[in-house]
PDB file of N, CA, C and O in Angstrom:
ATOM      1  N   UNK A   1      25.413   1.782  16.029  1.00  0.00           N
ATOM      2  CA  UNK A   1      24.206   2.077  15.303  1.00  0.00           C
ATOM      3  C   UNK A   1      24.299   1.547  13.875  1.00  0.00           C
ATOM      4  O   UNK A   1      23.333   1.106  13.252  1.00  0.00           O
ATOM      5  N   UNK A   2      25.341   1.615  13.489  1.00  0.00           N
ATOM      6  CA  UNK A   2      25.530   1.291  12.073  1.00  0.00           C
ATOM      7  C   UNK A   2      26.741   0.296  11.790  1.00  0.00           C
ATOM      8  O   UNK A   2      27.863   0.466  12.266  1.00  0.00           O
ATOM      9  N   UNK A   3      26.408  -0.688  11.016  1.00  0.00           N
ATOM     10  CA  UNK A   3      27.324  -2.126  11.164  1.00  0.00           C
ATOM     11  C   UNK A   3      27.682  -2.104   9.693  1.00  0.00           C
ATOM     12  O   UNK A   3      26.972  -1.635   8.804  1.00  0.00           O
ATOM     13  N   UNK A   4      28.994  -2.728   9.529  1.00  0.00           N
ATOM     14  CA  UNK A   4      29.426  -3.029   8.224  1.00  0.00           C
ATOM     15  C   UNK A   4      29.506  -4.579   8.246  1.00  0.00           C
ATOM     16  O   UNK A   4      30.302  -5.177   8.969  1.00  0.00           O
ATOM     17  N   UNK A   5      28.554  -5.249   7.334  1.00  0.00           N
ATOM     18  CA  UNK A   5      28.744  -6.030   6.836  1.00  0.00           C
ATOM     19  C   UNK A   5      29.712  -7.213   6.481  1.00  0.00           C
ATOM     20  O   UNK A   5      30.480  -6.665   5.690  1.00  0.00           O
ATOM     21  N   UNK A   6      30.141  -8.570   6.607  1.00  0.00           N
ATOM     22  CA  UNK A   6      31.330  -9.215   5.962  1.00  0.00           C
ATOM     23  C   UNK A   6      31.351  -8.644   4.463  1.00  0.00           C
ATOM     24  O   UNK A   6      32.382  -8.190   3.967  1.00  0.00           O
ATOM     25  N   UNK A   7      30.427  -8.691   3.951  1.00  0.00           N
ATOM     26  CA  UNK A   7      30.434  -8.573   2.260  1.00  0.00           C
ATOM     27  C   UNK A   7      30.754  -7.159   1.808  1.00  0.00           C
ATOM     28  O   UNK A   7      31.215  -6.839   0.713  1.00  0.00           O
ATOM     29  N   UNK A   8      30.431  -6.346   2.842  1.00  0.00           N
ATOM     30  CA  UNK A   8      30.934  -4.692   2.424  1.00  0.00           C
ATOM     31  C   UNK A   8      29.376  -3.961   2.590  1.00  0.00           C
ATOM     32  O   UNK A   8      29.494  -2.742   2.719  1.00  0.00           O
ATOM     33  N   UNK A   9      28.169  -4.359   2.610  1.00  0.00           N
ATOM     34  CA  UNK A   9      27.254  -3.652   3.029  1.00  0.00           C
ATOM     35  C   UNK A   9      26.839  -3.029   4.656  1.00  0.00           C
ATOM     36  O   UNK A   9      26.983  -3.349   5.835  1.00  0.00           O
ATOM     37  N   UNK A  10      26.439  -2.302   4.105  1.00  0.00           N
ATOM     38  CA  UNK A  10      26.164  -1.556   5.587  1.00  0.00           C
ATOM     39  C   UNK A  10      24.838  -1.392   5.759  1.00  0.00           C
ATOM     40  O   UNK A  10      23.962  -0.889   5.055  1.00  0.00           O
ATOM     41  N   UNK A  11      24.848  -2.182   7.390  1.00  0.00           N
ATOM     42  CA  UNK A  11      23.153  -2.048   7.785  1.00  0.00           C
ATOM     43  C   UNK A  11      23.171  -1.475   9.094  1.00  0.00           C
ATOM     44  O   UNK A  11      24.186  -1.336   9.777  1.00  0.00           O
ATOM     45  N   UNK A  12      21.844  -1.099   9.465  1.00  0.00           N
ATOM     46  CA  UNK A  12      21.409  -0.303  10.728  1.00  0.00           C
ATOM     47  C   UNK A  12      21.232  -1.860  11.651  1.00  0.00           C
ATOM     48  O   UNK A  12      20.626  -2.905  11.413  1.00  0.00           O
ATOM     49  N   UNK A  13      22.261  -1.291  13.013  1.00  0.00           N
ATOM     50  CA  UNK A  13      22.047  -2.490  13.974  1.00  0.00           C
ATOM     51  C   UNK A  13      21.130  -2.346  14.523  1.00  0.00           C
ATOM     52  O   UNK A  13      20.613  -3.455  14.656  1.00  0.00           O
ATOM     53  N   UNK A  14      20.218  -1.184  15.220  1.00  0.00           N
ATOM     54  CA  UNK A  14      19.385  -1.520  16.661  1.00  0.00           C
ATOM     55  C   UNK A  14      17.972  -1.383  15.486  1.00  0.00           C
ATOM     56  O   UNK A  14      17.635  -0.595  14.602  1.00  0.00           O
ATOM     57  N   UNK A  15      17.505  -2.487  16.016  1.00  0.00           N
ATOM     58  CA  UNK A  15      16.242  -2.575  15.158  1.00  0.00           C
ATOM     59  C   UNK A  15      14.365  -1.753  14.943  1.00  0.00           C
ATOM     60  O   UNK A  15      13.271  -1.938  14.410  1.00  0.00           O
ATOM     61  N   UNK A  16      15.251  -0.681  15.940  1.00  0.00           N
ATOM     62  CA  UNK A  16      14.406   0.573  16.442  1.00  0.00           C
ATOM     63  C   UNK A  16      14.943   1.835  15.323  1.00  0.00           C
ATOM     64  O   UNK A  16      14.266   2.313  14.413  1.00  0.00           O
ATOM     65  N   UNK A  17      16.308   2.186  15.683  1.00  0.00           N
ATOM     66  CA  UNK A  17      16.524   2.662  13.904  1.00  0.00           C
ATOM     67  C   UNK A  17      16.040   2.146  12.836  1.00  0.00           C
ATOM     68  O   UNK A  17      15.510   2.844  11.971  1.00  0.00           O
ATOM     69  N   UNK A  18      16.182   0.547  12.728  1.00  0.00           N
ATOM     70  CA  UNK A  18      15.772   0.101  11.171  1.00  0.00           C
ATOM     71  C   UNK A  18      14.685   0.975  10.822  1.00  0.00           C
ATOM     72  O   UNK A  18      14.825   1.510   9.722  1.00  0.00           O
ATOM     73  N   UNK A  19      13.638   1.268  11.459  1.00  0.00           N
ATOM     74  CA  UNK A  19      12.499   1.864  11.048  1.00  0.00           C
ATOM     75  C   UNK A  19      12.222   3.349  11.345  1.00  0.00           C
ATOM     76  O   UNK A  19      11.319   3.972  10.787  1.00  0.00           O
ATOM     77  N   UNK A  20      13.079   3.890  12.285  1.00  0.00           N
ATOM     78  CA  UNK A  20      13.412   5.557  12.094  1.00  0.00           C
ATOM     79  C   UNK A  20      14.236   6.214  11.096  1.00  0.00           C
ATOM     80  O   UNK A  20      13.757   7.176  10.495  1.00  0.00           O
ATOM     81  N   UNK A  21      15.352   5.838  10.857  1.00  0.00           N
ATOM     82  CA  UNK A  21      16.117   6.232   9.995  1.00  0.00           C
ATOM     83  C   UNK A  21      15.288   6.458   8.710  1.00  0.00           C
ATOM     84  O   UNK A  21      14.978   7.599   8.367  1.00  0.00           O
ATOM     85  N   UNK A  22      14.883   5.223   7.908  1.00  0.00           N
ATOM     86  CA  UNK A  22      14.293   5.718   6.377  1.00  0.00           C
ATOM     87  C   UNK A  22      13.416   6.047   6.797  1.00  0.00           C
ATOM     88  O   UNK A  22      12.694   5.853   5.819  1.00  0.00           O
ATOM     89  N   UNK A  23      12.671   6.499   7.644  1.00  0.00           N
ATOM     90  CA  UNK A  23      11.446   7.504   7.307  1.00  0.00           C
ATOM     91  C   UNK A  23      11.544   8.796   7.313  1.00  0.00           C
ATOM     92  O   UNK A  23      11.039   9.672   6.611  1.00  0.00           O
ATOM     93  N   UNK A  24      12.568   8.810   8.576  1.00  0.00           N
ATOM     94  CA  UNK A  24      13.503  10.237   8.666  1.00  0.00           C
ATOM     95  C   UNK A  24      13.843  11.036   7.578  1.00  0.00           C
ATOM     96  O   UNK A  24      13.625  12.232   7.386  1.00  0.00           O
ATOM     97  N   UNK A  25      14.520  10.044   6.760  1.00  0.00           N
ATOM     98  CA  UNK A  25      15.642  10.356   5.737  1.00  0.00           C
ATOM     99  C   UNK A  25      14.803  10.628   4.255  1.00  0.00           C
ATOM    100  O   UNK A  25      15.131  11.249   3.244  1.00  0.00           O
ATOM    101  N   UNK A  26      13.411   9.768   4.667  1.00  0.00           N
ATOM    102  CA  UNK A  26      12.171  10.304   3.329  1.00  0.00           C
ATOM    103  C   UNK A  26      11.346  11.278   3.486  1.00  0.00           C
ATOM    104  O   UNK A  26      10.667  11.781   2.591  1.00  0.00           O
ATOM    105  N   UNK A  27      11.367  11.642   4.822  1.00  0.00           N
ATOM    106  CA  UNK A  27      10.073  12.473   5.345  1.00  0.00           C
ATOM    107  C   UNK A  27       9.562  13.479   4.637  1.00  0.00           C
ATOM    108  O   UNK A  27       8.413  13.918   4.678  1.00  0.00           O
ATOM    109  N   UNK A  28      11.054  14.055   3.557  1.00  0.00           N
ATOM    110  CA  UNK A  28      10.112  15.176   2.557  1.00  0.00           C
ATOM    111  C   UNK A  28       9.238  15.050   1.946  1.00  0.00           C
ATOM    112  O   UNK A  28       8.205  15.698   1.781  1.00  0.00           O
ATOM    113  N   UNK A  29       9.905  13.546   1.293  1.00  0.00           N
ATOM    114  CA  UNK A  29       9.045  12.790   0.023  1.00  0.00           C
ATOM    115  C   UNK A  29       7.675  12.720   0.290  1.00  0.00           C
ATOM    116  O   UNK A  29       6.742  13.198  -0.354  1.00  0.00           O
ATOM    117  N   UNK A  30       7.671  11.810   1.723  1.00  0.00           N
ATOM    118  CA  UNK A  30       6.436  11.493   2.162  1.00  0.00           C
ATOM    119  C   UNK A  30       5.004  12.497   1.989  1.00  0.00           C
ATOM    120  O   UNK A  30       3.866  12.322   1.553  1.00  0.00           O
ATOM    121  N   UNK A  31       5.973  13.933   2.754  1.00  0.00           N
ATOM    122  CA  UNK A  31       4.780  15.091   2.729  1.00  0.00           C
ATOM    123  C   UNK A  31       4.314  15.571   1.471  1.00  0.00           C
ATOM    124  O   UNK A  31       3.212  15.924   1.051  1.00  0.00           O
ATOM    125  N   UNK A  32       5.540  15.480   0.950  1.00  0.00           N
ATOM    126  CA  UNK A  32       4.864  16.018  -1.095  1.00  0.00           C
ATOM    127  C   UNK A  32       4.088  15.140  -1.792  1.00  0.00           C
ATOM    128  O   UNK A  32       3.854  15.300  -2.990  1.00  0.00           O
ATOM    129  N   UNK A  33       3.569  14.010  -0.999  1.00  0.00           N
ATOM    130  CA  UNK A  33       2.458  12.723  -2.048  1.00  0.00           C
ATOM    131  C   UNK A  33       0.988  13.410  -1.746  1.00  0.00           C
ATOM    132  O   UNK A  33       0.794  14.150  -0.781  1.00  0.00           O
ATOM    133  N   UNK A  34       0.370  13.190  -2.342  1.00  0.00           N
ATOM    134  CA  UNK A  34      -1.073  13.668  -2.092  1.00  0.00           C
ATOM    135  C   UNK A  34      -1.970  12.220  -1.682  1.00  0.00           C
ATOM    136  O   UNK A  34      -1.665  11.157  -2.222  1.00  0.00           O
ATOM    137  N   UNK A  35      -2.565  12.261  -1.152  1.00  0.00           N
ATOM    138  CA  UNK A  35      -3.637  11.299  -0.903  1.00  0.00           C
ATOM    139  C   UNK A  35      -5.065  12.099  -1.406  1.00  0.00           C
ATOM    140  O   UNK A  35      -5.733  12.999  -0.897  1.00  0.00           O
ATOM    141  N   UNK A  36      -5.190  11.279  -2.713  1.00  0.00           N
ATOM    142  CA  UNK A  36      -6.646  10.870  -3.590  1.00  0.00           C
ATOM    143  C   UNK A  36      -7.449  10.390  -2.372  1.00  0.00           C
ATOM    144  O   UNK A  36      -6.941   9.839  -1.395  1.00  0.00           O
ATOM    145  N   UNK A  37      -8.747  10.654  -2.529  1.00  0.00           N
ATOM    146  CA  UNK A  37     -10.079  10.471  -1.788  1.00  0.00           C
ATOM    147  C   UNK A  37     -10.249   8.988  -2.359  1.00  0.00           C
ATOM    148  O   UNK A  37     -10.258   8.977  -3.590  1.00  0.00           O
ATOM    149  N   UNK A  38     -10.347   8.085  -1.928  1.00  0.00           N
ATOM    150  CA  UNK A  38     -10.974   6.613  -2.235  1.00  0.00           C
ATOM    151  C   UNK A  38     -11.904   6.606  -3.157  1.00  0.00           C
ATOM    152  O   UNK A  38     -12.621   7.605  -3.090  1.00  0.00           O
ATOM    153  N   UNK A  39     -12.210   5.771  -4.106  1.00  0.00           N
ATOM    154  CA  UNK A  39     -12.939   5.589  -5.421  1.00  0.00           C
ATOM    155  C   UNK A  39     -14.640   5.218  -4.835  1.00  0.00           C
ATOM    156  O   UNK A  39     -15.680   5.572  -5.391  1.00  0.00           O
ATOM    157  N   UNK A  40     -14.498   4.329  -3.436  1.00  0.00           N
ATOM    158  CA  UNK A  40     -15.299   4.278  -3.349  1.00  0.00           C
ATOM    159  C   UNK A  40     -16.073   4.503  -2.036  1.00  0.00           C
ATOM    160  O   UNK A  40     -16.893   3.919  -1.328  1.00  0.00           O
ATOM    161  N   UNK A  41     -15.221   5.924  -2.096  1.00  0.00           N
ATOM    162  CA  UNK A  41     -16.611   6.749  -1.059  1.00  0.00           C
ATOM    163  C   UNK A  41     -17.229   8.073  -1.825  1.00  0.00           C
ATOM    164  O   UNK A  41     -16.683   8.607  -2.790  1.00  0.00           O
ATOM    165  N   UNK A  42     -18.387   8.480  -1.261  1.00  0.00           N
ATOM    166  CA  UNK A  42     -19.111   9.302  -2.047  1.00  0.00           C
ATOM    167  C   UNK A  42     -18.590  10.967  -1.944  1.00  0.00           C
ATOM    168  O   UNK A  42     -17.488  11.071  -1.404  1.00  0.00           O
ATOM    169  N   UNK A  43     -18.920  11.650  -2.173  1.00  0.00           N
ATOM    170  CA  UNK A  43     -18.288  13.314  -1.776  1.00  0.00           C
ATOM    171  C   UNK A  43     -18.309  13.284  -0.270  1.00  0.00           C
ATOM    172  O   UNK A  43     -17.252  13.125   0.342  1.00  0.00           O
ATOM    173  N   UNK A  44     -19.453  13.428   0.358  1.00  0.00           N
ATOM    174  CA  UNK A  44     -19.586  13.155   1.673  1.00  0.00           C
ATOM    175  C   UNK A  44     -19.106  12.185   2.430  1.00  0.00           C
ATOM    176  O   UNK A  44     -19.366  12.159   3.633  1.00  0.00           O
ATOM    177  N   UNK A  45     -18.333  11.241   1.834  1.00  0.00           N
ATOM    178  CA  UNK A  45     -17.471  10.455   2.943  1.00  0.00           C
ATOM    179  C   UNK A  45     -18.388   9.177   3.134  1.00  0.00           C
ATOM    180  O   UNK A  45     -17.976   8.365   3.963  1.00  0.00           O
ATOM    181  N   UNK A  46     -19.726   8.848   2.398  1.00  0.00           N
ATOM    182  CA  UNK A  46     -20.059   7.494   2.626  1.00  0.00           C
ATOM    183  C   UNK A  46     -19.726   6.487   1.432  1.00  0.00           C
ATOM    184  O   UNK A  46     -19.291   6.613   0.287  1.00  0.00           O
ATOM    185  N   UNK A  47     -20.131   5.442   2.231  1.00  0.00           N
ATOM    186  CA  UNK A  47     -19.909   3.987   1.328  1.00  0.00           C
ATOM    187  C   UNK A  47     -20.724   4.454   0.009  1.00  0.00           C
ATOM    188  O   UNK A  47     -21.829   4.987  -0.099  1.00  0.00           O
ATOM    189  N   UNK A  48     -19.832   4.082  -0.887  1.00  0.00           N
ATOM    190  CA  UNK A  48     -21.100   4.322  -2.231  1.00  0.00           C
ATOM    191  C   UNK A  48     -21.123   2.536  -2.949  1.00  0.00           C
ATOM    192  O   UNK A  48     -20.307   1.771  -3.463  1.00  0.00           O
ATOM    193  N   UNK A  49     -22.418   2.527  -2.626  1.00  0.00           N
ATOM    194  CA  UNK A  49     -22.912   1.149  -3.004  1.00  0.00           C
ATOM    195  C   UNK A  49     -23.021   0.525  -4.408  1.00  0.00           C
ATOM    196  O   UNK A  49     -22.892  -0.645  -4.767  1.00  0.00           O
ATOM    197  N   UNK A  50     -23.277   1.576  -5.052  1.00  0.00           N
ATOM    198  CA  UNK A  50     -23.298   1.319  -6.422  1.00  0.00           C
ATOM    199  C   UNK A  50     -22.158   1.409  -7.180  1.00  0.00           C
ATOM    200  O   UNK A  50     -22.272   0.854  -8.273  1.00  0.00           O
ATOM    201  N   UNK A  51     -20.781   2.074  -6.902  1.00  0.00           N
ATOM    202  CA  UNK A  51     -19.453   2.052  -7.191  1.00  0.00           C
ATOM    203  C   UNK A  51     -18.990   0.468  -6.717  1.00  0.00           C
ATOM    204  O   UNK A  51     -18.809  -0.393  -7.578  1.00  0.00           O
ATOM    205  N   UNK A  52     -18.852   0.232  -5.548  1.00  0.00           N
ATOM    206  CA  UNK A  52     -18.613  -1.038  -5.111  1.00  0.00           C
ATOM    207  C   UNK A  52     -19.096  -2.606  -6.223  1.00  0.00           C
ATOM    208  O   UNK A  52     -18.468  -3.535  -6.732  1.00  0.00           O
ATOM    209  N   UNK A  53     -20.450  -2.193  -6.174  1.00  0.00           N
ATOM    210  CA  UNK A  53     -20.871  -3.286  -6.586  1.00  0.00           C
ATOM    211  C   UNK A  53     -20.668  -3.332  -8.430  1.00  0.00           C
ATOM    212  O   UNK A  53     -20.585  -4.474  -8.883  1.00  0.00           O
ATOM    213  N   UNK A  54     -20.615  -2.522  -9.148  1.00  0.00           N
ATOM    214  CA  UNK A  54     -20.139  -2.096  -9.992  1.00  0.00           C
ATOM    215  C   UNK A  54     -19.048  -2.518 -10.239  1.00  0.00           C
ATOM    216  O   UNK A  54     -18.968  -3.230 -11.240  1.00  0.00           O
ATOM    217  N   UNK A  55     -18.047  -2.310  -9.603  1.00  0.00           N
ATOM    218  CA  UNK A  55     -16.332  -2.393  -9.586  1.00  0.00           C
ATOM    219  C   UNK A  55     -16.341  -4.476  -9.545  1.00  0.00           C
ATOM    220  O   UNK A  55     -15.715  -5.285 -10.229  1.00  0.00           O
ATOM    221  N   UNK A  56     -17.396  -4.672  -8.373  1.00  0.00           N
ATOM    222  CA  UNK A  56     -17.029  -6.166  -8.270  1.00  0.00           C
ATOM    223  C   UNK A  56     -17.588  -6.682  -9.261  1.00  0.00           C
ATOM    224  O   UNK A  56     -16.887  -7.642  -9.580  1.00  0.00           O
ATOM    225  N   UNK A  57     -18.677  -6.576 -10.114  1.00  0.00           N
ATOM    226  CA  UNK A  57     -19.664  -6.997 -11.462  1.00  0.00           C
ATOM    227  C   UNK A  57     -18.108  -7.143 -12.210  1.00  0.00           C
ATOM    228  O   UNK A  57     -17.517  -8.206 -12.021  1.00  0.00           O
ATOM    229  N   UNK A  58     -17.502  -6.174 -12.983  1.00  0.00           N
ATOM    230  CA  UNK A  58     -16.102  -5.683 -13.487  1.00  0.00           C
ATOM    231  C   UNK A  58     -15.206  -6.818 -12.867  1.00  0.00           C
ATOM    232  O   UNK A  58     -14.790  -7.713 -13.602  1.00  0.00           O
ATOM    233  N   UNK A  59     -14.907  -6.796 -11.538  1.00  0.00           N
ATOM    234  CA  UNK A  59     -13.842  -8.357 -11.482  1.00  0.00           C
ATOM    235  C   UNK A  59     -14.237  -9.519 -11.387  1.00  0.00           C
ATOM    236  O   UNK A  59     -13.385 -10.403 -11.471  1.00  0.00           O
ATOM    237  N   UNK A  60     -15.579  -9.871 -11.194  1.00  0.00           N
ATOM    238  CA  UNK A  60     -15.806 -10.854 -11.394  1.00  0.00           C
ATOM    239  C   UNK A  60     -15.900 -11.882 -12.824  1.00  0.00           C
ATOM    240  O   UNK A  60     -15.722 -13.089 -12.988  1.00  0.00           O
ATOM    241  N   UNK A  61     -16.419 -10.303 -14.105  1.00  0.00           N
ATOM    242  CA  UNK A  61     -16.417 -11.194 -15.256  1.00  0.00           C
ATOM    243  C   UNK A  61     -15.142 -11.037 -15.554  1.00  0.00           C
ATOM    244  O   UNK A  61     -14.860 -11.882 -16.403  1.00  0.00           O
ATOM    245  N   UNK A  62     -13.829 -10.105 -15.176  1.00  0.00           N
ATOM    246  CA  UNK A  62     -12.805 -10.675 -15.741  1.00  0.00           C
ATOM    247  C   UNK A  62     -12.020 -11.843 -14.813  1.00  0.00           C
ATOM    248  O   UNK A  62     -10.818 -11.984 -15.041  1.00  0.00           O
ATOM    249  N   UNK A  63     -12.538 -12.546 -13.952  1.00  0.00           N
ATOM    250  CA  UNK A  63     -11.697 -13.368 -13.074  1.00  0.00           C
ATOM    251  C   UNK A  63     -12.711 -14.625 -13.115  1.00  0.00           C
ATOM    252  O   UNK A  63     -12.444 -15.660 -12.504  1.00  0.00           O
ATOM    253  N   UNK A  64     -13.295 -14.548 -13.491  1.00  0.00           N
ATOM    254  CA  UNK A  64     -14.972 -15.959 -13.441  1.00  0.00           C
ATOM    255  C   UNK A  64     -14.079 -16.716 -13.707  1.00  0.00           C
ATOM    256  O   UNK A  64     -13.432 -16.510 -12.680  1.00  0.00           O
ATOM    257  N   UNK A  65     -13.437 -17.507 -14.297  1.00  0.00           N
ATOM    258  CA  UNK A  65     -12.550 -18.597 -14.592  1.00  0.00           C
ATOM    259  C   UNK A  65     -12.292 -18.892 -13.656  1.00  0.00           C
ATOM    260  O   UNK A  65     -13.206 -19.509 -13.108  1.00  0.00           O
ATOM    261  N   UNK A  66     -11.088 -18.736 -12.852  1.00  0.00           N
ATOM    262  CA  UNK A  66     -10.620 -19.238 -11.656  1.00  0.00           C
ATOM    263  C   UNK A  66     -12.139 -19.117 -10.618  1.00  0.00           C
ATOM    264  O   UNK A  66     -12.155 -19.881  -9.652  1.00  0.00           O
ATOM    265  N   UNK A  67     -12.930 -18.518 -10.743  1.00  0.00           N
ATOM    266  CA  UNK A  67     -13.992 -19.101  -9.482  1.00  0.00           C
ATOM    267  C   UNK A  67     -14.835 -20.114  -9.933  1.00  0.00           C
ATOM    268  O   UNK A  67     -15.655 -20.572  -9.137  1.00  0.00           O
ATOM    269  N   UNK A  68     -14.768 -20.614 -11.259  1.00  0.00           N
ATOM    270  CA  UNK A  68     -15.900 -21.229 -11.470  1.00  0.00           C
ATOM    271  C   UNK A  68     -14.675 -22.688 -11.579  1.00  0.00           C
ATOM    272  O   UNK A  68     -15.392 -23.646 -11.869  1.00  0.00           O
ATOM    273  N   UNK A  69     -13.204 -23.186 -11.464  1.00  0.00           N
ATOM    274  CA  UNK A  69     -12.926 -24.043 -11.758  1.00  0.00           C
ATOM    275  C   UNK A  69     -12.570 -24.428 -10.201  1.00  0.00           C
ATOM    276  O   UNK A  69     -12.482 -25.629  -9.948  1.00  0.00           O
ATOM    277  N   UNK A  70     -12.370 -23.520  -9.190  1.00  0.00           N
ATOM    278  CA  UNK A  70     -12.560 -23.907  -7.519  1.00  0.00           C
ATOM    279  C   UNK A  70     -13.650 -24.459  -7.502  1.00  0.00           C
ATOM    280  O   UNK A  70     -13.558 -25.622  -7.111  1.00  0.00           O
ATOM    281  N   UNK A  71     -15.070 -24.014  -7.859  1.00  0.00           N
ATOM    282  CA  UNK A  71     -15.857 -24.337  -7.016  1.00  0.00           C
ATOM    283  C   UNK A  71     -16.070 -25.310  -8.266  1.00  0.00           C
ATOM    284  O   UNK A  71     -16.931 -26.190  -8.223  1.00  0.00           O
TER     285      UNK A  71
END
């Protein structure tokens, strides 16, 4: 399950652990993060149109350079 390295590091051999082990081994962490509600949905859980389009007005004038020297 677990291989030592030529160089002295140690890695997980079966590549089905690679991805059980650290989640295992974080799983507390994981549960103590909170997940924030998305910026751009409304209280009720819809698309909010005017946040969206808003937000893109906002990257577009700070990024217009690079679109206006593509096109």
């Amino acid at each position: 399950m677990i291989q030592q390295e030529q160089n002295g590091e140690i890695s997980i051999a079966n590549r089905i652990y690679q991805e059980v082990i650290p989640r295992e081994l974080s799983w507390n962490a994981q549960m103590g993060m909170t997940v924030k509600q998305s910026w751009h949905l409304s209280p009720d859980n819809r698309l909010d149109d005017a946040a969206l389009l808003t937000a893109f007005q906002q990257f577009f004038r700070e990024h217009q350079e690079i679109w206006v020297d593509i096109f």
